[in-house]
C-alpha positions in Angstrom: -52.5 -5.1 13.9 -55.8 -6.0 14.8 -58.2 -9.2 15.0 -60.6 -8.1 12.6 -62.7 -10.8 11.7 -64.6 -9.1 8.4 -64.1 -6.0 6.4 -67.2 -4.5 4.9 -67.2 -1.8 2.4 -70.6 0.0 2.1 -72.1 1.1 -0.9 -75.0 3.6 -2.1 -77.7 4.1 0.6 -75.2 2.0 2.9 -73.6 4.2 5.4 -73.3 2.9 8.2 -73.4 -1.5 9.3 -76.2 -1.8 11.7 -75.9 -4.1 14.9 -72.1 -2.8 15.3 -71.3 -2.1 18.7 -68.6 -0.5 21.0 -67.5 1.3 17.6 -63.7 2.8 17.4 -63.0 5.0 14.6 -59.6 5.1 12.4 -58.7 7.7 10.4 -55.8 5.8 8.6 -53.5 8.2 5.6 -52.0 5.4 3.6 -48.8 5.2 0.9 -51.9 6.0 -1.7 -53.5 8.7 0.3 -56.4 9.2 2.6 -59.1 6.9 2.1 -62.9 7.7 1.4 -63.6 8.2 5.0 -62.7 6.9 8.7 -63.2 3.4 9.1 -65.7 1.9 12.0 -64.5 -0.7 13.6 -66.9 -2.8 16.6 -68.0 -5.9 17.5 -70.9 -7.7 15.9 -71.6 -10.4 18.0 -68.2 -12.2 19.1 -66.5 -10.5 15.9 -64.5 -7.5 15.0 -65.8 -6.0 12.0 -64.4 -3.2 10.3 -66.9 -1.1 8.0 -65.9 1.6 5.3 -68.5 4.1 2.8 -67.4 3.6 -0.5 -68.4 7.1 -1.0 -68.2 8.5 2.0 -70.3 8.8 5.0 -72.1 12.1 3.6 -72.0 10.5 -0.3 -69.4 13.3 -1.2 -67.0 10.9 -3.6 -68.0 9.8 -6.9 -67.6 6.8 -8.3 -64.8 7.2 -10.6 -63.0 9.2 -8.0 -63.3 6.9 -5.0 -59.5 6.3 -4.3 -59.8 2.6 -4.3 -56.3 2.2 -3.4 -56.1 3.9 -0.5 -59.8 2.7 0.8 -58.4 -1.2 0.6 -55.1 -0.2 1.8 -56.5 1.3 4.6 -58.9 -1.9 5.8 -55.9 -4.0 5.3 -53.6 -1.8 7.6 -56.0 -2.6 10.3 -55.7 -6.1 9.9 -58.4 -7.5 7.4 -57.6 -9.8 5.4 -61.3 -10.5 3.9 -63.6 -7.8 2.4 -67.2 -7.8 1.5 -68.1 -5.2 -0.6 -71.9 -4.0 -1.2 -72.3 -2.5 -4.5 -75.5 -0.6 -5.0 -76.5 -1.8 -8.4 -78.9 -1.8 -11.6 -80.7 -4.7 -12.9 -80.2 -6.0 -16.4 -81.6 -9.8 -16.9 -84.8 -11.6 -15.5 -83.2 -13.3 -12.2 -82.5 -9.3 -10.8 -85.0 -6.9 -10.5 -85.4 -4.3 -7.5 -84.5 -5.2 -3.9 -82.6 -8.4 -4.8 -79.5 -9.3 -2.9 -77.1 -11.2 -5.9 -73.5 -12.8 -5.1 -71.9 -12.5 -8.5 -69.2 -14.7 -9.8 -68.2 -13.0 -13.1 -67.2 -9.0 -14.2 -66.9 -7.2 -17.1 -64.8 -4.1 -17.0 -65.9 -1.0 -18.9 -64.4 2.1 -17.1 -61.3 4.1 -18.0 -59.1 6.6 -16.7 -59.1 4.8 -13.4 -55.8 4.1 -11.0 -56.5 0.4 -11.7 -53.3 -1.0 -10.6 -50.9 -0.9 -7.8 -48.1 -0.8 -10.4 -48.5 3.0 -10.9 -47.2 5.9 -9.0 -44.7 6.7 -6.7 -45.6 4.5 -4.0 -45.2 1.4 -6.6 -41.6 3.0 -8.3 -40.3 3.4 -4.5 -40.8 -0.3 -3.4 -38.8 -1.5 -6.5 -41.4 -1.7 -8.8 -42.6 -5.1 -9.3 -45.0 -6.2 -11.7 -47.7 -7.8 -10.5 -49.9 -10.3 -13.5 -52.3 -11.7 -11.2 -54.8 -14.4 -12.0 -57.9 -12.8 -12.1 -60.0 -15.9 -13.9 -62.2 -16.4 -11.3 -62.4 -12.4 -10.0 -64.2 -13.1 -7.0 -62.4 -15.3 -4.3 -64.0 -18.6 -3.9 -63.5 -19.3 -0.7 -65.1 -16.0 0.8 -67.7 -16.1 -1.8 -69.0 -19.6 -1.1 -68.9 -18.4 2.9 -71.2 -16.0 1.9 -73.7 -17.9 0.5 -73.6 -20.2 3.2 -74.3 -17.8 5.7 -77.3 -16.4 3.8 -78.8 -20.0 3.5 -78.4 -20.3 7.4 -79.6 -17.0 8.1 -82.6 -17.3 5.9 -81.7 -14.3 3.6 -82.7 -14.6 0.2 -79.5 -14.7 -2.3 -79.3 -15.3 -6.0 -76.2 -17.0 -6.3 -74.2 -16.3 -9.2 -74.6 -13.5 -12.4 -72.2 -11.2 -14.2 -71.2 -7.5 -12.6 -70.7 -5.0 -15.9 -68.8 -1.9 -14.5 -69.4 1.3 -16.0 -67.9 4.5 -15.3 -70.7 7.2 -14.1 -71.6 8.7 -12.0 -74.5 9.0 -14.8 -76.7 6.3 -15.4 -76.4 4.6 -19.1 -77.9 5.0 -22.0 -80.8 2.2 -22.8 -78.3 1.1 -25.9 -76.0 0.6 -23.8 -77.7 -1.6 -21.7 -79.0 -3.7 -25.0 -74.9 -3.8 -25.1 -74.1 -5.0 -21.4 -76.5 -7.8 -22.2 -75.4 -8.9 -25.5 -71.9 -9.0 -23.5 -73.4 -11.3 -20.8 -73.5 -9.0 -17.6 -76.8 -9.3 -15.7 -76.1 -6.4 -13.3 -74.2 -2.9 -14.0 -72.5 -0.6 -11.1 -70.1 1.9 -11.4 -67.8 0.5 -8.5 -67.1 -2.9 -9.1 -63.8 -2.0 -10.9 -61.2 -1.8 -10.2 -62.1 -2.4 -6.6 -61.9 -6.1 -6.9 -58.7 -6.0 -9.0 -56.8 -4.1 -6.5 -58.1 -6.5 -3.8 -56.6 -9.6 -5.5 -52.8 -7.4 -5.7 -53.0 -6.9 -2.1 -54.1 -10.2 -1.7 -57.1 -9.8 -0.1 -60.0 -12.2 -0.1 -62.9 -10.0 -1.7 -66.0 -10.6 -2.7 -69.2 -8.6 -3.6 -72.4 -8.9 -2.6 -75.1 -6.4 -5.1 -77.4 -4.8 -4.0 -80.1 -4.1 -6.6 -82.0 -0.6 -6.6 -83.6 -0.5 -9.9 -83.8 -1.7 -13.4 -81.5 -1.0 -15.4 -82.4 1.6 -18.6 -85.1 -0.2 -20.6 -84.4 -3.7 -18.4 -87.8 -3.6 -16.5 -91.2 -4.2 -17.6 -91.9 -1.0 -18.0 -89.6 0.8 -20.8 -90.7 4.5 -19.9 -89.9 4.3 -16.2 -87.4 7.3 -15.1 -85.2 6.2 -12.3 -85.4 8.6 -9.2 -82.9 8.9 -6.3 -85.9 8.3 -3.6 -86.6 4.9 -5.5 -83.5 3.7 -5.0 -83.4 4.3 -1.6 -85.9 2.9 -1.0 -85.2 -0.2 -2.6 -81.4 0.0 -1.3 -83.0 -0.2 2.5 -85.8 -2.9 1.7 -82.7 -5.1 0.1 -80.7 -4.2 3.1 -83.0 -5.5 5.4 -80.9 -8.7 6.1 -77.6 -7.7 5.8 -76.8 -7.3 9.7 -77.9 -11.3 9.9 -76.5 -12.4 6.9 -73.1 -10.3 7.9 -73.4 -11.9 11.0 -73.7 -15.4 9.9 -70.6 -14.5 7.8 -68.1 -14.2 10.5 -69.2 -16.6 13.0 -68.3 -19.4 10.6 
């Protein structure tokens, strides 16, 4: 339907994709209902990119109510075929700490009571009802993934490659325990919206991949164990982390 080079999906504190020009907006209903908001779709340099809140424009959809079905249905209906998501995350282990950029290449699901599948509903029992099993090994495509960090080396954006996103369901923050608990498991960052996002993306065979952004330590992660989190805080360290996205974005799609 359209030559749209990159989808992005915007997290917390991310909006709106800066640099995008000449900016059409699609209000698209798909077979899973309306999406979190329009999508924006303009040219960043010679590309089409199309970019989507997560949440929202006006952070009105929390994260365990986000209709992730209908947000990647919607990108795809417009013609992307790859999707970057930002995730607004917490920091758990040494290598993550506020205002880091991170390219994961692991997951560990923890939320429940989430439409997690395409195999559910009517939209899934009217097209016949296939089961899908899909590989999801490696839950993060490779291909896109790798594109990323080659665009940040050559755009000169600092990226830690590599780490394990723990998804939790919110839209509270955890519990310090818990935290001890996503690190025994091996998760270095924790979100609320990497799941089942990513899931979904590999049924509609989509190339997805995430790129976190870190806003804060974790409960009990940072150096000091008696810092309270505020929303200004992570904000702030949302737009200082941001601050190379439009490049690195932009080194993305002219490969």
């Amino acid at each position: 339907m359209s030559d749209i080079d990159l989808a992005v999906i915007g997290g917390t504190g991310v909006y709106a994709l800066a640099r995008l020009e000449e900016v059409e907006t699609h209000v698209v209903e798909t077979r899973y209902g309306a999406p979190s908001g329009p999508v924006r779709v303009g040219r960043l340099g010679a590309s089409r990119v199309a970019f989507l809140a997560r949440h929202g424009e006006g952070h009105s959809v929390p994260p365990h109510l986000v209709n992730y079905r209908a947000n990647l249905a919607a990108l795809q209906h417009l013609g992307a075929t790859r999707v970057l998501a930002l995730n607004t995350v917490g920091g758990i282990t040494e290598r993550f700490g506020p205002r880091v950029l991170a390219c994961p290449d692991q997951l560990i699901d923890y939320t429940w009571g989430r439409v997690s599948t395409l195999c559910e509903g009517e939209p899934w029992a009217v097209s016949g009802g296939e089961v899908l099993h899909v590989d999801f090994g490696e839950p993060y495509s490779r291909g896109l993934r790798q594109a990323v960090l080659a665009a940040a080396r050559r755009a000169g954006v600092d990226l830690v490659e590599g780490g394990c996103y723990g998804a939790t369901q919110g839209p509270r923050l955890e519990t310090r325990a818990e935290i001890a608990r996503l690190r025994r498991d091996g998760c270095d960052l924790v979100g609320m919206t990497g799941m089942p996002e990513a899931g979904l993306a590999r049924e509609l065979g989509l190339e997805y991949t995430c790129l976190a952004v870190v806003a804060n330590w974790a409960a009990g992660a940072g150096p000091d164990p008696d810092e309270v989190i505020t929303l200004q805080d992570v904000l702030d360290n949302v737009a200082a982390a941001s601050a190379g996205l439009a490049d690195l974005i932009g080194a993305v799609v002219e490969n």
